[in-house]
N, C-alpha and C positions, 0 to 999 in steps of 0.2 A: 408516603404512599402505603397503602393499608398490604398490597400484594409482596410475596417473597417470591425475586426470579429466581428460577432453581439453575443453574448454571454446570454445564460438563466441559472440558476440557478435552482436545484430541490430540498427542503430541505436548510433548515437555521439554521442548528446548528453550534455548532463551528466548525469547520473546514469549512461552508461555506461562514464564513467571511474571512478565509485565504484565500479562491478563491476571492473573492470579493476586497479584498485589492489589490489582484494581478491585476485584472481588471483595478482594476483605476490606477494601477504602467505605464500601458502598454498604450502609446498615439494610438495606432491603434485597440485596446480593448474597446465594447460598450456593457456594462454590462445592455442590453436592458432587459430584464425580470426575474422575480422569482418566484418560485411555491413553497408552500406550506398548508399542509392540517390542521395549524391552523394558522389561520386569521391572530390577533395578531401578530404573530412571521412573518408571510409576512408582515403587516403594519411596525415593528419595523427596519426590514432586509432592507425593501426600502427605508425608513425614511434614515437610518444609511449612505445606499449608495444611495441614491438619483436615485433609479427604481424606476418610475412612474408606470410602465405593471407589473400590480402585480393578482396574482391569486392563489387561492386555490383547482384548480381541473391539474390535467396532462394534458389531453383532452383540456380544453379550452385555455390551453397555446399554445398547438401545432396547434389546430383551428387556432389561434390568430394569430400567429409569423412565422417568416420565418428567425431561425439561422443559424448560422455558426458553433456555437459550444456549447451543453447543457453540463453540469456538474452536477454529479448525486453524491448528497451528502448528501442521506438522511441515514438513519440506513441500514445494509448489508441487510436485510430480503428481502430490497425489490429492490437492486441496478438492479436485474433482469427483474422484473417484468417493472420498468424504463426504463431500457436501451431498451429494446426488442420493448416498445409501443412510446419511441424516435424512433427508429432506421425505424421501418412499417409506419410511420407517413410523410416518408421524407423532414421534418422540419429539419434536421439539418445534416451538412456534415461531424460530428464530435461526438463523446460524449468521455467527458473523464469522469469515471467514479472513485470513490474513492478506497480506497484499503480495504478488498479485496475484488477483482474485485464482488465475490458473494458466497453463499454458498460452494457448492459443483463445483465439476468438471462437471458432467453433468447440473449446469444450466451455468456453463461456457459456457462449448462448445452451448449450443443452444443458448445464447449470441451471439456468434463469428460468429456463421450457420448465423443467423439474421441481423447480423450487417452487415455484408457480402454479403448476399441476397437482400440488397435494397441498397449497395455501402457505407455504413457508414463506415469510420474510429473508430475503436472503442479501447481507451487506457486506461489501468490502471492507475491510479495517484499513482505515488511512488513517492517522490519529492526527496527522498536522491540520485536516477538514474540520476540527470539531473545535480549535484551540482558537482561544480570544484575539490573536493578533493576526491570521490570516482573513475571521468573517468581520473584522474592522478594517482591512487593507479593500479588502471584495466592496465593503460598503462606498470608500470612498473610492475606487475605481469606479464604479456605477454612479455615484454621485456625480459624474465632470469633472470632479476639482484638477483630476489630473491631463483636461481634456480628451482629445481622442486618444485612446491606446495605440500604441504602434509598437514595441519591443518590450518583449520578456527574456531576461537574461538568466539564468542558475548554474549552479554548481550542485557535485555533490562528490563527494572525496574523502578516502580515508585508505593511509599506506600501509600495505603487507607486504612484509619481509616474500623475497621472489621465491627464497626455500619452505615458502611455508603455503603459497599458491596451487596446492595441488588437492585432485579431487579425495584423497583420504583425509586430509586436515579438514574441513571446514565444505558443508553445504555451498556456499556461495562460488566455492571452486570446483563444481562438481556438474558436470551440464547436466547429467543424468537426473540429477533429482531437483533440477530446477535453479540451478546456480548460474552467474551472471551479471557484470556490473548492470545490466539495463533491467533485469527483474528486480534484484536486491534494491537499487539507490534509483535509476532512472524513471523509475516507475510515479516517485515523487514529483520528478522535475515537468515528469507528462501530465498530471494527474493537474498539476497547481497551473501549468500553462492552461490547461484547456478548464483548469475552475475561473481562470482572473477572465480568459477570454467571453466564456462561455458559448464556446462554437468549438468545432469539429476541424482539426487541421483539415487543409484538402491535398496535401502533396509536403514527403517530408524526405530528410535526407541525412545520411550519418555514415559514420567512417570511424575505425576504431582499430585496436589490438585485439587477436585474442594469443590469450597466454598457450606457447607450448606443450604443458605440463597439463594446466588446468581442463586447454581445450574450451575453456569460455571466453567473451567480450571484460577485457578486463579495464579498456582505455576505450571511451568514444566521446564523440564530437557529433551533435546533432541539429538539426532546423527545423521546425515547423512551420509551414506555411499557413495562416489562418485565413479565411474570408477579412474583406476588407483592409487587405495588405498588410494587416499584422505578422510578426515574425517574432517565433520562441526559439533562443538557441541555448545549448546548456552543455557542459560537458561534464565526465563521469569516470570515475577511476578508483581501480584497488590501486593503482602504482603510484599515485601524490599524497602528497601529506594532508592533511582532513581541512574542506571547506564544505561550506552549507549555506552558501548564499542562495539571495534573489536577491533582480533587479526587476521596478516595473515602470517603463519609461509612456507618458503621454507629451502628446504635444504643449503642455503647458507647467508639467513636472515630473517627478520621479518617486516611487518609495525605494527604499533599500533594507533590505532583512538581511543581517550576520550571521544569525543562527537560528535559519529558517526550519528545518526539521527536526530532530534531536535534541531538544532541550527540558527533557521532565524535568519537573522542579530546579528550573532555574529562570530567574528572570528572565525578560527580554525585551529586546525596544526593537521601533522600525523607525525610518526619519522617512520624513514627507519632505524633498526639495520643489522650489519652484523656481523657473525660469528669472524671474525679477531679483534673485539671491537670498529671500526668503524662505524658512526653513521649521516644522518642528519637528518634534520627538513623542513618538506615543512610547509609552512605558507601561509595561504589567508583569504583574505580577506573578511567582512560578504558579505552574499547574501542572498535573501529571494528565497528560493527555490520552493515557490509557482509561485513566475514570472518568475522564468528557466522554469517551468514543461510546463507552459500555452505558454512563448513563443516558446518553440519548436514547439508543438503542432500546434500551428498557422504559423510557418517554416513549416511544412510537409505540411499542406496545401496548403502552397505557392507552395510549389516547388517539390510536388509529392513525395519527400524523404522520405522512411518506417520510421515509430516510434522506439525510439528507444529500445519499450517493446511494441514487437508484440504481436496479440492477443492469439497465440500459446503457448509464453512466459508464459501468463495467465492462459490458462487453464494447465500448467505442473505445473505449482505455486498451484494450488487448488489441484490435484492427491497428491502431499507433502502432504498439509496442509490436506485433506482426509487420507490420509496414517499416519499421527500422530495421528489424534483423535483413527483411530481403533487400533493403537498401545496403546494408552493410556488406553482404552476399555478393550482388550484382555491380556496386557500385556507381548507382544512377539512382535518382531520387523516383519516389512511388506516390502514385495517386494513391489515395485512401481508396479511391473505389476497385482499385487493383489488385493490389497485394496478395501476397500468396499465407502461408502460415507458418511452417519451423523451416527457415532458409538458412540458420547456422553450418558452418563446414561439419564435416562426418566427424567421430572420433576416430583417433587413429590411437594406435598403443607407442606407448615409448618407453 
């Protein structure tokens, strides 16, 4: 491609070295800027990846620059407040923003309103969406082969020491700034049920721990209810030791994924069972599925083609993800058409 997308960066935590690496994967990727509001950690980020345009205000980045595409990879609290004052700025013809997309539904939707209102392209980052063996699993789900769908199974897990579960160590133990096993990992388990379905839970229900210390969802257990009597349940945790399955069960067979999200460069296989005791194995090959996500992203701009997680997509993904917390809250299962939006208990000091 004859164009260079000029790329800024918002937030340098880990995850926005995965962006950053993917940058420099992609010869037509110019990872021209990064912001961050400690210094430090933008002298290190640029050092690391050789940005010169380094800044610590939002504002004077967008002053500054004229992108193609910002990526907004700081803590959830404030992917909103980001994308919104990217998006009014018209500095950039893109944002793709981390998962999830933001809080609640309603700051979704004013996202979407916004992003939309001044022509920005605005996408979720889900990288497992973009990877070879999830839109081969979606094909042969749509194909029949596995009959009618009826159960979706997942996991997703990975154990932290209980002294180390508090909101000073680590964002994901932090309600404040967006921490939570169902923002951090569940978000996956929701995002891939309602991609295999391709429908809208209608009534969902969940049940969990939240840690003392943390004050977030550290352990839950959930169901989706789909049209057509399908049912996704999956469960979620900082306190087990690390799985990353799926199951996707039809009336005539099953795929099964080991190491369904987290796998940059490392191979991966799924096996397709069938009922009559016949069985194969798709296999492929690694991929860093941060340089899938970014180069689509940069194909849809090329060539006017919808993303392949529209922003609609996004805000029905948060209605879920609202719709569990006040299931957890109340402990009765919620219509999607009901739901309220932050139903987490208060913080309390300890």
């Amino acid at each position: 491609m004859s164009h260079t997308y000029r790329v800024g960066i918002v937030g340098t935590g880990g995850i926005a070295h995965a962006h950053g690496r993917a940058c420099r994967h992609l010869a037509d990727v110019d990872l021209r800027a990064v912001c961050d509001v400690n210094q430090e950690a933008v002298r290190r980020y640029g050092d690391q990846f050789n940005v010169e345009r380094r800044y610590t205000s939002l504002d004077a980045m967008l002053d500054a620059e004229d992108l193609d595409i910002v990526i907004v990879s700081t803590w959830g609290h404030s992917h909103a407040e980001v994308s919104n004052a990217v998006a009014r700025s018209h500095k950039a013809r893109a944002i793709l923003c981390e998962k999830p997309l933001c809080r609640n539904a309603a700051e979704a939707q004013e996202m979407i309103m916004i992003a939309r209102k001044h022509g920005v392209l605005l996408a979720e980052a889900f990288k497992f969406r973009h990877h070879p063996q999830h839109l081969r699993a979606k094909e042969i789900v749509d194909s029949g082969r596995l009959g009618d769908l009826q159960v979706i199974r997942s996991t997703f897990s990975g154990f932290t020491p209980p002294e180390y579960r508090k909101p000073e160590n680590n964002w994901r133990f932090n309600r404040g700034v967006g921490g939570g096993v169902i923002y951090d990992m569940g978000c996956y388990n929701i995002h891939h049920a309602r991609f295999i379905t391709g429908a809208e839970p209608v009534r969902v229900f969940a049940t969990g721990s939240i840690g003392s210390a943390s004050q977030v969802d550290e352990s839950v257990a959930a169901v989706l209810e789909f049209p057509g009597d399908i049912i996704a349940q999956f469960t979620l945790s900082f306190r087990a030791s690390g799985s990353q399955s799926a199951e996707v069960y039809g009336t005539r067979g099953c795929l099964r994924f080991d190491m369904a999200w987290n796998n940059e460069n490392h191979p991966v296989s799924f096996r397709l069972s069938y009922g009559d005791g016949s069985a194969e194995t798709h296999e492929l090959a690694p991929v860093d599925q941060f340089v899938l996500q970014l180069r689509h992203l940069c194909d849809c701009l090329e060539t006017g083609h919808p993303h392949r997680i529209p922003p609609e997509n996004s805000l029905n993904q948060m209605r879920v993800i609202d719709a569990l917390y006040e299931s957890m809250s109340t402990g009765r299962p919620v219509s999607l058409m009901t739901q309220g939006t932050d139903h987490r208990p208060p913080i309390t000091d300890h």
